[in-house]
C-alpha positions as CSV (number, residue, x, y, z in Angstrom):
1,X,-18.0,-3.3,21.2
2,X,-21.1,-1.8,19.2
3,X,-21.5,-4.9,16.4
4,X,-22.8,-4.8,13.1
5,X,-25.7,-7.6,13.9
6,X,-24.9,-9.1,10.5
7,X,-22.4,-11.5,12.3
8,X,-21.0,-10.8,16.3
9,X,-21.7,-14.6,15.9
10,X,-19.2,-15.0,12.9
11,X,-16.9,-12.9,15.0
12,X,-17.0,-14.5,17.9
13,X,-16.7,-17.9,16.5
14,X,-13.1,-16.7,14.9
15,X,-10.9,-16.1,17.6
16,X,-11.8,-19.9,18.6
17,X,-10.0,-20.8,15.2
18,X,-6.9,-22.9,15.8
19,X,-4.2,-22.3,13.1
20,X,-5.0,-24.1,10.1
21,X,-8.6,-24.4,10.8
22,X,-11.2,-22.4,8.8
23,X,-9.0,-20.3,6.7
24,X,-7.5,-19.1,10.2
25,X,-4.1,-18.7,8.5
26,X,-4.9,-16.9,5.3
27,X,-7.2,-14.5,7.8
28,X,-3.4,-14.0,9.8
29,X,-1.3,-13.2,6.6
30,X,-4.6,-10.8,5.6
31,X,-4.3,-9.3,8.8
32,X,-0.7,-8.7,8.7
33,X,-1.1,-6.9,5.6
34,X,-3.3,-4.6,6.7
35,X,-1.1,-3.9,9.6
36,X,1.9,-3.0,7.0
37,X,-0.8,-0.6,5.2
38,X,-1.9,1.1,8.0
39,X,1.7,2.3,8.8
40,X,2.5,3.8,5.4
41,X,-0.7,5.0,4.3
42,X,-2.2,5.5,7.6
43,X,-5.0,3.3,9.6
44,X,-8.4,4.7,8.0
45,X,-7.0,3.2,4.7
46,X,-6.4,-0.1,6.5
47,X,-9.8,0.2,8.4
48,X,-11.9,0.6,5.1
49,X,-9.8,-1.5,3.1
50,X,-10.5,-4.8,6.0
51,X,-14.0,-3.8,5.6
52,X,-13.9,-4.7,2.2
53,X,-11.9,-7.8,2.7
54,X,-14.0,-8.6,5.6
55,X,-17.5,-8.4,3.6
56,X,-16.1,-10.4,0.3
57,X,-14.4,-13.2,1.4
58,X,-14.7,-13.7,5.4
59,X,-18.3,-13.5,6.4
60,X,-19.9,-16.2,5.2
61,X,-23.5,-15.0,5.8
62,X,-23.1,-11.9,3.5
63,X,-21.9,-14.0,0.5
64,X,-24.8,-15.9,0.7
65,X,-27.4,-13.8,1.5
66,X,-25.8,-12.0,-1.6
67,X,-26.2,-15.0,-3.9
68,X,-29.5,-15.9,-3.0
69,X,-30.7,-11.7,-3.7
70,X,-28.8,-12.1,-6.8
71,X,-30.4,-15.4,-7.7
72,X,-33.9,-13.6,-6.9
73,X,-33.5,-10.2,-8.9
74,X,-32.4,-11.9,-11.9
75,X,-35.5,-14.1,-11.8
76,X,-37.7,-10.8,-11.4
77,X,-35.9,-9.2,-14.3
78,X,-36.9,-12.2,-16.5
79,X,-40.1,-12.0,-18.5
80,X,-41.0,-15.4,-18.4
81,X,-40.3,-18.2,-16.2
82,X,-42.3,-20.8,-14.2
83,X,-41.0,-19.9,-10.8
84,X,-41.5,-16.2,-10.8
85,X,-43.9,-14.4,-8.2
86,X,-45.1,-11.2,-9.7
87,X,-43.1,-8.5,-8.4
88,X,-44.6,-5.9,-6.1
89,X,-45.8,-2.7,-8.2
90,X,-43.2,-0.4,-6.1
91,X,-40.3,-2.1,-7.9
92,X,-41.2,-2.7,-11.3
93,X,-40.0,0.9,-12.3
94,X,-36.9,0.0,-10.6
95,X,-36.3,-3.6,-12.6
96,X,-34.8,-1.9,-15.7
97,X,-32.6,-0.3,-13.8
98,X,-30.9,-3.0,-11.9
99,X,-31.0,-5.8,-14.6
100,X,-27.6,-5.3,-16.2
101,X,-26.7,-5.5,-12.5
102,X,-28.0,-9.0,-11.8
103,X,-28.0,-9.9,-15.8
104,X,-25.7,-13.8,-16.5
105,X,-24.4,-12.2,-19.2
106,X,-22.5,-9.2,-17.2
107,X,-21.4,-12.4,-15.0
108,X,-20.0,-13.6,-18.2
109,X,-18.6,-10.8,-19.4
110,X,-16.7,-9.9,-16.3
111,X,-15.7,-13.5,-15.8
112,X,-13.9,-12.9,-19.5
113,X,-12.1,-9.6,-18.4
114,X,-10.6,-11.0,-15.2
115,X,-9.5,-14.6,-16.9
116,X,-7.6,-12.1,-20.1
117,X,-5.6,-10.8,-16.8
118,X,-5.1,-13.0,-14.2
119,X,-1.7,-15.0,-14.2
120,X,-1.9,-18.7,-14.4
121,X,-1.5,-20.5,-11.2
122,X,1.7,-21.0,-10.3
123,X,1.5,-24.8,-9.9
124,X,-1.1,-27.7,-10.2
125,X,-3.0,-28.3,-6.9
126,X,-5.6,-29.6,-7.8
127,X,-8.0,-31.1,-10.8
128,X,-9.4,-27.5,-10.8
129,X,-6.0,-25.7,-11.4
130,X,-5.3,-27.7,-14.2
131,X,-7.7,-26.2,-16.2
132,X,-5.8,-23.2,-16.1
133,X,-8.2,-21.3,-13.7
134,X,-6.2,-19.0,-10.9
135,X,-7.7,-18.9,-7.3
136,X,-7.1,-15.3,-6.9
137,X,-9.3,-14.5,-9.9
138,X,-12.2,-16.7,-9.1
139,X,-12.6,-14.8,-5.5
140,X,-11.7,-11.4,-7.9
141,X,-14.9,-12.4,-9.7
142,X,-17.1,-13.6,-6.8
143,X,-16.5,-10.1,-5.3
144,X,-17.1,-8.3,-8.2
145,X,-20.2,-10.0,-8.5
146,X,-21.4,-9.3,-5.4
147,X,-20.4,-5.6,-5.2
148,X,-22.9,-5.7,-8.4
149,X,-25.9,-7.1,-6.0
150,X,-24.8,-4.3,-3.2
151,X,-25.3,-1.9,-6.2
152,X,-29.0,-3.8,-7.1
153,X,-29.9,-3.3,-3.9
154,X,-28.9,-0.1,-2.5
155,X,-30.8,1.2,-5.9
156,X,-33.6,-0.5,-4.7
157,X,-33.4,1.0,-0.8
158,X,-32.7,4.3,-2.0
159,X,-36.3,4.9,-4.5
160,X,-38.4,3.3,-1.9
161,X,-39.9,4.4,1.3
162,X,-39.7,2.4,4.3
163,X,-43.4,0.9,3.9
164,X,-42.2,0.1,0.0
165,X,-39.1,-1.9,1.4
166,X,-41.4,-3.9,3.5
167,X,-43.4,-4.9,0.4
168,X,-40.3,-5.6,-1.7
169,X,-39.1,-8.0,1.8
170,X,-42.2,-9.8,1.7
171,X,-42.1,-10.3,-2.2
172,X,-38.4,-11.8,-2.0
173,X,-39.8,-14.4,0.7
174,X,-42.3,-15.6,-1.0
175,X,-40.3,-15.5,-4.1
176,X,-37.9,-17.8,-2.1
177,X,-40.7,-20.0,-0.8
178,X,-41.0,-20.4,-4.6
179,X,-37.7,-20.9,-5.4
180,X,-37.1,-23.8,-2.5
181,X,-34.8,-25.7,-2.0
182,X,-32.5,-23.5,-3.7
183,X,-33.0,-20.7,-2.0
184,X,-33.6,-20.4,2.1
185,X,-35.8,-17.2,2.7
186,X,-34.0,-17.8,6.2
187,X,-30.6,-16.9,4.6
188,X,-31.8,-13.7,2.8
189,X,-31.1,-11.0,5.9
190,X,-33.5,-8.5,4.1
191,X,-33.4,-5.9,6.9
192,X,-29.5,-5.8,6.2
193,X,-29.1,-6.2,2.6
194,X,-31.8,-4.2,1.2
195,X,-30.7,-0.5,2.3
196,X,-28.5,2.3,1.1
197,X,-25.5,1.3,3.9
198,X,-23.3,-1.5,2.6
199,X,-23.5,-4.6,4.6
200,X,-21.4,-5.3,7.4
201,X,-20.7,-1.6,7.6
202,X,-21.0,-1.4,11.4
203,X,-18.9,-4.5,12.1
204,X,-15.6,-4.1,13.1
205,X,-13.2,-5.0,9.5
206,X,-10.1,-7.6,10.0
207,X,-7.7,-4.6,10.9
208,X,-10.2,-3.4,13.9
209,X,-10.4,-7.0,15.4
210,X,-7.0,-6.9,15.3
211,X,-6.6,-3.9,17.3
212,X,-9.5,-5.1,19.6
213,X,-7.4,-8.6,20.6
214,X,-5.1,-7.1,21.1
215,X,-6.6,-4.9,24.0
């Protein structure tokens, strides 16, 4: 098993999930899914579409290390602000670019578009669904937002040289250092967020681990 080294660790934690631990159920019903996909539209659909899945809403690290990026390019976008490091000169070209990316206001925006079409849940859990707000949508949103900060970055990866990266990586820790405690430079994973590959893309999606337990 070659491992995206983004998370064998995540992976390997999983398949000691009891049912009804961890989200262990909702992964089952995902994975079933994908299973029913792969037979009508054939298993690359099912493969890339896990891969997705997999990335947005199962590894934990990824959303995270996501956030935190996002947290930190928005603050370099800004013009002023008490907390901000100056930016290396490799990526100042590069900030105009990427703001509407990483801007609150395209948050707000999309968080508008996806509320005008998302149902209304279908009964009252909890405090939170009775303010008419619909699960689904919220992890819609937190997706969306985070395919934004893969876009950010991969514009990023793709101007710079390698030697340039490296000078953006050690600007975003000490931007973090900056930021602490609300953001851990440990949680960043800048070797596997800042590049033109989307993260995670080596790991094995839901429908692959299937396959593999069952091996």
């Amino acid at each position: 098993l070659v491992c995206h080294p983004f998370r064998y660790k995540t992976l390997t934690q999983q398949k000691d999930w009891s049912p009804g631990r961890r989200g262990e159920p909702v992964r089952q019903v995902v994975i079933k899914a994908l299973q029913k996909l792969a037979e009508q539209m054939g298993q690359d659909v099912a493969v890339e579409l896990g891969q997705w899945v997999w990335r947005h809403f199962f590894c934990h690290e990824i959303k995270v290390a996501l956030i935190n990026w996002r947290r930190l390019l928005a603050l370099a976008c800004r013009t002023h602000d008490s907390r901000k490091v100056p930016p290396p000169s490799v990526l100042l070209p590069i900030l105009p670019e990427i703001a509407e990316f990483v801007s609150s206001m395209r948050s707000i925006d999309l968080l508008v578009e996806i509320n005008q079409v998302a149902p209304p849940p279908p009964y009252e859990q909890s405090e939170y669904e009775k303010l008419g707000a619909c699960v689904e949508a919220g992890m819609l949103f937190d997706a969306a937002k985070q395919t934004l900060t893969i876009k950010a970055l991969q514009t990023i990866a793709s101007k710079l040289n390698e030697q340039e990266r490296k000078e953006v990586l050690a600007w975003v820790k000490l931007q973090a250092e900056a930021t602490k405690p609300m953001i851990n430079p440990e949680n960043l994973y800048g070797d596997e967020c800042l590049r033109v590959e989307l993260p995670c893309s080596k790991m094995p999606s839901l429908f692959e681990q299937a396959l593999i337990r069952q091996l």
